[in-house]
N, C-alpha and C positions, 0 to 999 in steps of 0.2 A: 503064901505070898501072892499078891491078887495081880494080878493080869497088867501089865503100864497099856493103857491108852497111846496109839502113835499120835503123833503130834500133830494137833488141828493149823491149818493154813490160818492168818489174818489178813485179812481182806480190808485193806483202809477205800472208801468209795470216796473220790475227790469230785465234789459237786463244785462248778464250774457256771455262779448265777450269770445269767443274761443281763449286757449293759444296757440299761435303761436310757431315753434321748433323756440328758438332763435340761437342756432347753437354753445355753450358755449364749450359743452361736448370734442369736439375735440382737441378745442386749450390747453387745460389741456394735455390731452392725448400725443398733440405734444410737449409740454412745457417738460414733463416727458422724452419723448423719446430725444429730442436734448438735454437736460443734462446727460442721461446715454452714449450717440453716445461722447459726450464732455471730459465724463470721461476714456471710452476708449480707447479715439484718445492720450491722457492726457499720459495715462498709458502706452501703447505704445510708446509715446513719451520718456518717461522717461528710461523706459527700455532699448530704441535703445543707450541713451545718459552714462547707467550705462556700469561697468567695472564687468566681470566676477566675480571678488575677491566680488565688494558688491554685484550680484546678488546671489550668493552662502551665503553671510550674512541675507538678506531680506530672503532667504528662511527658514534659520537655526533658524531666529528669530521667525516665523511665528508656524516654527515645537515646539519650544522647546520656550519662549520667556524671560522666567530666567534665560537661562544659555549663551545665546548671548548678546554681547555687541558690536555694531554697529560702534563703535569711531568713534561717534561724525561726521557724513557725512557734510559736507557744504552743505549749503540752509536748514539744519533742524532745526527747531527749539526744544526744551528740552535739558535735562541734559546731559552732558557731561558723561564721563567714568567717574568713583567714585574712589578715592584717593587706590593705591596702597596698600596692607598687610604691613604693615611694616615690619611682620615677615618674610614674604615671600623675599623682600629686601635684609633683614639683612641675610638670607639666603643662596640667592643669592651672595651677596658681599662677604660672607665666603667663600662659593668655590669658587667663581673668585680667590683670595686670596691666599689661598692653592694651586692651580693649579701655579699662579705665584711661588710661594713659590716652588712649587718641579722646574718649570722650572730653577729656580736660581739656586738650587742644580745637575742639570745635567747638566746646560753648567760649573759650576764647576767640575763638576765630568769627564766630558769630557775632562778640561784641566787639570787635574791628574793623567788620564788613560793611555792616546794616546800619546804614545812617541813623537809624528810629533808634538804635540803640547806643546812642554816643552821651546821652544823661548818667547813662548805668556804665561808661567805662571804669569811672572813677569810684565804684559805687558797689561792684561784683567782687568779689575776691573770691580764683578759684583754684585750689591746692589740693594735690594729695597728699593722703595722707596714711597711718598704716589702719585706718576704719573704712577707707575709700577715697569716693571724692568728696571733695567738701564744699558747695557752693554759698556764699553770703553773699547777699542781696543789705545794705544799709542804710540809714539816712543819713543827709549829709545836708547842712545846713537849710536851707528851706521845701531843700527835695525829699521827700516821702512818699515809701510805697502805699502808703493807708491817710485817708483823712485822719487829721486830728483826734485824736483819743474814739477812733472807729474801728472798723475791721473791715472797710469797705476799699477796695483797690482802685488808685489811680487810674488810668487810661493807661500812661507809658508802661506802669509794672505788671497790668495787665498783657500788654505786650509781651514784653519780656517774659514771662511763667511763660507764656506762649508757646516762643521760641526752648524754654528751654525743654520745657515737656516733649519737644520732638527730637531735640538730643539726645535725652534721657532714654527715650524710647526703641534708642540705635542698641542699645543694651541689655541685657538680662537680669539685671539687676535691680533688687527693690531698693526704696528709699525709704528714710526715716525725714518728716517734715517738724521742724520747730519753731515755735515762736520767738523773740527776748524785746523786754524793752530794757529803758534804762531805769536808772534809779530813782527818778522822780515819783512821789507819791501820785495815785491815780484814783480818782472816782473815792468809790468806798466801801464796807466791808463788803453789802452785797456783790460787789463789779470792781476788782480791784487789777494789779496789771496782770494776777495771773490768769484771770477773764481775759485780759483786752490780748494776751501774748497766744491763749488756744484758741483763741475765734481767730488771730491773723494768721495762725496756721491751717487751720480749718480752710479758712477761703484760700489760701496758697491751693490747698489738697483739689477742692472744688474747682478751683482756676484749671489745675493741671487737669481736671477729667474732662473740663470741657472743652479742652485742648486736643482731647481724643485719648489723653495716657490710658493704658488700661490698669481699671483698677486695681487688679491683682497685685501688682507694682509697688501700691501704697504699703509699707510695712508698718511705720509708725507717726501718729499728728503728737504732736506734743506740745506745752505751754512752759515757760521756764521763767517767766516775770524776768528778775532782773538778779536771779542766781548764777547766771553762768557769762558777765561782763565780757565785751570785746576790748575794752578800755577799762580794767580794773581801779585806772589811779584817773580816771575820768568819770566817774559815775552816771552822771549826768549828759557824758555829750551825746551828738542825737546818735554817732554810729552806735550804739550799743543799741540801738534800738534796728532789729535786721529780724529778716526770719532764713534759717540755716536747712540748706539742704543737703542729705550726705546721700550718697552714691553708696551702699555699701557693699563691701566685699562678702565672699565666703563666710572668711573667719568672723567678721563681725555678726553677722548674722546666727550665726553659733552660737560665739559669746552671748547674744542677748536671751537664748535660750537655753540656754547653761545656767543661767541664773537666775533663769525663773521669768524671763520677761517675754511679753508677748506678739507676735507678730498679729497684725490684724484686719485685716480689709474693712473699707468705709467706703458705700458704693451713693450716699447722695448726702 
């Protein structure tokens, strides 16, 4: 029987390799920096693109950020401006109001006062109304603010726009000027009364800037020929023939651009 060998030891050797720099660290680091370099370039961008008015907001909100209100930039997203005080409105719309209200009383008071203007007592008609004020100016039997089938202004109604362009002027408020005659046929296709009713509002307009009004004032000249009668069951008599000035309010001025219509300045 042959000899047993005693039992040989096994030796496991755990080789333990060396961690190598994998090289991670940086790309992070660069990762970081091309997003802040990104955000810069961004913000500059933005800046170069903003209007004084909003970077003077951006700042006032940052300083204070409850008491600014941003309105609503395009490309932002979140809330809008928050719905109006009503009291503050209702407020507002009172003196609007009032201020109308005394101007009513002093282009009356004016054609009361002023000798030069005692042609035109009979002749003004001045009402509010819920558009504003409403001034008309008419003819009346041989009195006319325009020669004869012209657009060229009397002396007295001269005057008068005069006078009232400084009234008007007590105010903040724009005007809309119009023309009307009456119903009598006029001239012909080329020059008919809806010619003869915009050129008498035109020179009304003109009257008033040379008055001093400032133009900004002027919202609308308009021509109406003889569609919108002061004497619908009189077609013909000469008051239908006036040119209309309206004082307007707020809301009016809203409404005409709510619906698409224009406000417009005309500086000569």
């Amino acid at each position: 029987m042959a000899e047993s060998k005693p039992d040989q030891p096994i030796v496991v050797k755990r080789i333990t390799a060396a961690h190598g720099h994998h090289g991670g660290s940086w790309k992070v680091a660069f990762a970081d920096f091309a997003t802040a370099m990104m955000a810069f370039f961004l913000l500059m961008w933005i800046l170069n693109q903003s209007t004084e008015q909003q970077k003077s907001a951006i700042s006032s909100y940052f300083n204070n950020p409850a008491a600014v209100d941003l309105g609503g930039a395009q490309g932002v997203s979140g809330e809008g401006p928050g719905p109006a005080d009503p009291q503050s409105q209702l407020a507002s719309g009172e003196s609007e109001a009032e201020q109308l209200r005394q101007l009513s009383e002093q282009v009356q008071g004016t054609l009361e006062s002023l000798e030069e203007m005692e042609e035109f007592r009979d002749r003004v008609k001045v009402e509010m109304t819920p558009e504003g004020v409403r001034i008309q100016i008419m003819d009346k039997g041989n009195q006319s603010m325009f020669g004869l089938g012209s657009a060229e202004l009397e002396p007295g109604a001269r005057r008068l726009l005069h006078e009232l362009a400084h009234a008007i002027a007590t105010v903040p408020n724009r005007i809309s000027i119009s023309g009307h005659t009456d119903a009598l046929p006029f001239g012909s296709v080329a020059y008919s009364n809806w010619e003869l009713s915009t050129d008498r509002a035109n020179t009304a307009r003109r009257e008033f800037l040379a008055a001093g009004l400032d133009p900004s004032k002027i919202g609308r000249v308009v021509g109406l020929a003889s569609t919108a009668l002061l004497l619908p069951e009189q077609p013909t008599n000469p008051m239908n023939r006036r040119i209309t000035i309206l004082v307007m309010n707020r809301r009016t001025v809203d409404a005409i651009r709510r619906e698409g219509g224009q406000l417009v300045n005309m500086d000569h």
